[in-house]
N, C-alpha and C positions, 0 to 999 in steps of 0.2 A: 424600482422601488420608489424613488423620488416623484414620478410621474404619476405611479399608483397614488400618491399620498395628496398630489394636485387634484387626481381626478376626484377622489373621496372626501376634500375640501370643499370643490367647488358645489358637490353633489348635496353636501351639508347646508352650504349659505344659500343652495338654492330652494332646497324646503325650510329653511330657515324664514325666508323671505316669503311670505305668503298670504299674506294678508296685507290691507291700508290703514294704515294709522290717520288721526285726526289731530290735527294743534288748534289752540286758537293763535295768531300773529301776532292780533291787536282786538283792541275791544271798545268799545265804547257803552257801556253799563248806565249811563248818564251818571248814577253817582260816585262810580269811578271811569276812569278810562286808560287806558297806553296808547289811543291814536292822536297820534302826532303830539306838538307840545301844550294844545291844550285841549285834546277829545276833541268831539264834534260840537259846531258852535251856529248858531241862530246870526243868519248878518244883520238881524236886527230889529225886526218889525216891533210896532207898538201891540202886536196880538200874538207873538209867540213866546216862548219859557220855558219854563220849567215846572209840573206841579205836580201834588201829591195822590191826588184823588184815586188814580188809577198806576199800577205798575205791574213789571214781570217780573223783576228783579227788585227789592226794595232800595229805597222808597219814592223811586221819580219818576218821571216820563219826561221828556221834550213832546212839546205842545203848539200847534198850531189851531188857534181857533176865530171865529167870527165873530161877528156886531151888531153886523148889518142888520135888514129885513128880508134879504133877498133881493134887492131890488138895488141897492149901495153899490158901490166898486169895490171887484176883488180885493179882500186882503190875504196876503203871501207872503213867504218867507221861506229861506232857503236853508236845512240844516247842513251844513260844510263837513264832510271829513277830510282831511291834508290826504296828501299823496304818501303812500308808503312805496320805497323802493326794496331793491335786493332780492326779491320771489326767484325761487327756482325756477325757469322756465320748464323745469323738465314735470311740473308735479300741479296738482287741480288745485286751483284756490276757488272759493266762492265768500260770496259776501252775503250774512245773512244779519233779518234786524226782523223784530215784532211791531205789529200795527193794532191799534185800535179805532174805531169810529166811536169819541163817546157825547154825549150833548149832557155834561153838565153845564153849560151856561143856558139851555136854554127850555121848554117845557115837554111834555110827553109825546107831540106831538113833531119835535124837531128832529134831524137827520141829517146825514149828507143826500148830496143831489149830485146828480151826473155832471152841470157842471165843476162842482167839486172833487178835485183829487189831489193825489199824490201819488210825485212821478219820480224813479229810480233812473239818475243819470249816471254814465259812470266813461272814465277817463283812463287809460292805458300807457298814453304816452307824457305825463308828466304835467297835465292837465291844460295842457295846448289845446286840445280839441276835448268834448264830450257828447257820449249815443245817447240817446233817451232809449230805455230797455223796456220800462216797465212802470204800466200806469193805472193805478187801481182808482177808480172814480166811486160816487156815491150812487144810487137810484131810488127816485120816488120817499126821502126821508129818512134811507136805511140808518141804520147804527147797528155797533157790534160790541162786544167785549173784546181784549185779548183772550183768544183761544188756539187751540191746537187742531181745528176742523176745517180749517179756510188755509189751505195751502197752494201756493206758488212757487214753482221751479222752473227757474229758466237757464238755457245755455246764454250767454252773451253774442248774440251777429248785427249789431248796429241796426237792428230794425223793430220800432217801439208795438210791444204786445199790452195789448188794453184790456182790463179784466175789472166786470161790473157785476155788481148782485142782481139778483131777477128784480124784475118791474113791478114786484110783488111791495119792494121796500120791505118798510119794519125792520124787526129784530132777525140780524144774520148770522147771529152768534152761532146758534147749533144746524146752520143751513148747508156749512162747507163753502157757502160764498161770502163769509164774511172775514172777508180775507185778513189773515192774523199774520199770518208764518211764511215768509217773504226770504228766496234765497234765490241769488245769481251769479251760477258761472261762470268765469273769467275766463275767455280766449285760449285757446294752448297757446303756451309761449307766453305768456305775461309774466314780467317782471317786476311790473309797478302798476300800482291802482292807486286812486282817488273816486271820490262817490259824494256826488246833492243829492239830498233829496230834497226836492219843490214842491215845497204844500200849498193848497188854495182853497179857500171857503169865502165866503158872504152874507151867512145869516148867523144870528146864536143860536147855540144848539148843532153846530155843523164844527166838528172836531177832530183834528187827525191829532193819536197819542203813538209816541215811537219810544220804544225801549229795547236792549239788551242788541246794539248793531254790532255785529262781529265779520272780521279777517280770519275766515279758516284754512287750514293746509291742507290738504291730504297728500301721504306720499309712501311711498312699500316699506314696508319695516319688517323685523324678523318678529314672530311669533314668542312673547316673551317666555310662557312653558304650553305644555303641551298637559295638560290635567285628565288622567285617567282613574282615578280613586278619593273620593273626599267622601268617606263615613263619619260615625259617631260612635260609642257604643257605652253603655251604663256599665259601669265596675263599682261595686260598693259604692262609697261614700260621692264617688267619682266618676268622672266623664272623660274617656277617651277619646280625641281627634282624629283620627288618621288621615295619611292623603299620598298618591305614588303619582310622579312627574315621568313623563315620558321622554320627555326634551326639556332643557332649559337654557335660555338666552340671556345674556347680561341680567341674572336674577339674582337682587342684592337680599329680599329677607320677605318672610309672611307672616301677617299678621292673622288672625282667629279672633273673634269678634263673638259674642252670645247675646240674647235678647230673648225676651217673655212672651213678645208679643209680634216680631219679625218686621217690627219697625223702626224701634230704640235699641241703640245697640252699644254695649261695653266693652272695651279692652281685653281679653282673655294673655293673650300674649304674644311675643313675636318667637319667630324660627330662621335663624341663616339659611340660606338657600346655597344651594353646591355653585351659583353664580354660573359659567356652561355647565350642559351636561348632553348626551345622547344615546342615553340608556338611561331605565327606567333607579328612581330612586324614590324612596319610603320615608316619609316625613310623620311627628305624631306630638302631639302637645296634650297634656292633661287641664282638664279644665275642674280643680279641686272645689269650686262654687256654682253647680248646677243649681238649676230653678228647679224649684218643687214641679210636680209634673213633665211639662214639656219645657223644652231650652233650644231653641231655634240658632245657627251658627251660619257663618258665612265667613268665607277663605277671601286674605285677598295679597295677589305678590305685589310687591314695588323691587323695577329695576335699579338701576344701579345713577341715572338720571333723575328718578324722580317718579316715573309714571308706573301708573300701576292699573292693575284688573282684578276686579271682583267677581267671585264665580257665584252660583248659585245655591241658592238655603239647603241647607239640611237639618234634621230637629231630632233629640236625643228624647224620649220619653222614660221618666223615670217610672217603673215599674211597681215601684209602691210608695205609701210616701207617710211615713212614720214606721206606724203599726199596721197599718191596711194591709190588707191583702188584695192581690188583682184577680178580680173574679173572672173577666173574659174580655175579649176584643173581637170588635165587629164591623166591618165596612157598612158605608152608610144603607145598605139593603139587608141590614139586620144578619147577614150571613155571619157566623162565627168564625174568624180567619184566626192565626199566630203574630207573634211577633215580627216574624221576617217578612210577611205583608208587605207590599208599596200601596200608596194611594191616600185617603181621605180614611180614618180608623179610628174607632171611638173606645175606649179604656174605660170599663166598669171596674167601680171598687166595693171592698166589703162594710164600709158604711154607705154605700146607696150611691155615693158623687160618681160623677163621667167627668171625662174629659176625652176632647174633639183634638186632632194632629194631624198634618199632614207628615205621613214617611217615605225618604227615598229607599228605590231599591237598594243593598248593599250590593 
């Protein structure tokens, strides 16, 4: 019996354990930070800062920019992040931070140039020695926004990978080479990291802007619940929640949320969670202030630490809304469908008004 109950244990934490979680370690936000005791810091130049113009995160960037004409001596500057120790060696870190090429100092015509970059060094053994990984240069003028189209991943193996926009220049923002989104992983086995990055331009108008640099973990975690049922359903005056867990791991409470428009969203209420569980269990919250029409709803657990998951929308249509009557519903090919419908479904009433919803299946 004792052995049976080992072997049905182990069998538990091992579909328990099924997925990767992500932390951040440390951060450097520029207008806030927890790396090291003072974020990441400029050694100094008379051309780099801090400014407002452009950011990912409000309201700042670190800034390295030019003077020159092109034709002047490099100027450069080194942003520092200190050495973090303590990393699991057994678990992925990557270091990730956003870029921009912006040329507010200089006119429509300015940009970075190839020999302009910005180069990602990084240090494992307590900053005795550091690799150059990664070196994103300008071409022909280029400039970019921060964007989400210009991505870079790398592994870390001490040998420097060079990554340029086409000889096209210009604007790189919406090209995928105008590199924004900048992430490098860290070695198996690293314990400790430290990271420069070294900027360099020479004319105005030739701008590297760095914001939101992060220390991420990733490491196996157990699947907080296992979510098999999240409907809605109209009751008189009122709106039912419902929701059946399949599993549940260190699950401290859920919250239900409602919104008009499936972007702003209010409070409805919380629910204790059974905290373990491995059988299915039925959860249900009344939501006594639905929106006239449709009321869009989103489930979300928090364990027992802190962290939490948010599942996917669902929208409760109410069926009439005073005195009206619901004359029919129709997918959007005019077909006349019912209420248990999924999909995109339009709601005619007997004073003339529609309304557009999206419904999940039940």
């Amino acid at each position: 019996m004792k052995k049976l109950l080992i072997i049905l244990f182990l069998l538990l934490s091992t579909s328990l354990i099924s997925q990767t979680c992500v932390r951040t370690v440390v951060y450097d936000y520029i207008e806030t930070y927890t790396w090291g005791p003072l974020g990441g810091l400029w050694n100094g130049s008379a051309t780099s800062g801090y400014f407002t113009n452009a950011f990912v995160s409000s309201n700042a960037s670190a800034v390295q920019y030019g003077t020159g004409n092109g034709g002047s001596g490099i100027e450069q500057d080194t942003y520092v992040l200190p050495n973090i120790t303590g990393l699991n060696a057994a678990y992925t870190y990557k270091v990730k931070f956003r870029l921009g090429a912006y040329r507010f100092t200089g006119g429509a015509t300015q940009g970075v140039d190839n020999p302009d970059y910005i180069e990602m060094r990084l240090s494992t053994n307590g900053t005795v020695s550091y690799t150059n990984e990664i070196r994103i240069t300008g071409s022909n003028n280029a400039y970019w926004n921060y964007n989400t189209l210009g991505v870079i991943n790398k592994v870390a193996n001490g040998v420097l990978s060079t990554y340029t926009p086409a000889a096209a220049g210009g604007d790189r923002t919406a090209t995928g080479d105008g590199y924004s989104d900048i992430t490098l992983e860290l070695p198996a086995g690293t314990t400790q990291c430290a990271v420069n990055l070294y900027c360099r331009a020479n004319s105005s108008g030739e701008e590297w802007w760095i914001d939101n640099i992060e220390l991420l973990e990733y490491y196996p975690c157990a699947l907080p619940i296992e979510l098999i049922l999240f409907t809605g359903e109209q009751h008189n005056e009122f709106n039912i929640l419902r929701w059946i867990t399949a599993t549940e791991h260190n699950n401290n409470y859920f919250t239900v949320e409602r919104s008009f428009d499936a972007i702003n969203f209010e409070e409805v209420g919380k629910v204790t969670a059974a905290g373990n569980s491995s059988y299915n269990l039925s959860y249900s919250l009344t939501d006594e202030r639905p929106f006239d029409g449709v009321t869009y709803y989103r489930l979300t657990q928090t364990d027992f630490d802190g962290k939490h998951e948010t599942f996917k929308l669902i929208s409760v249509t109410r069926l009439s809304q005073g005195n009206l009557r619901l004359i029919k519903i129709t997918n959007l090919l005019g077909q006349e469908v019912n209420e248990n419908c999924a999909g995109i479904l339009i709601y005619y009433f007997s004073d003339g008004s529609a309304i557009k919803t999206y419904r999940t299946q039940k």
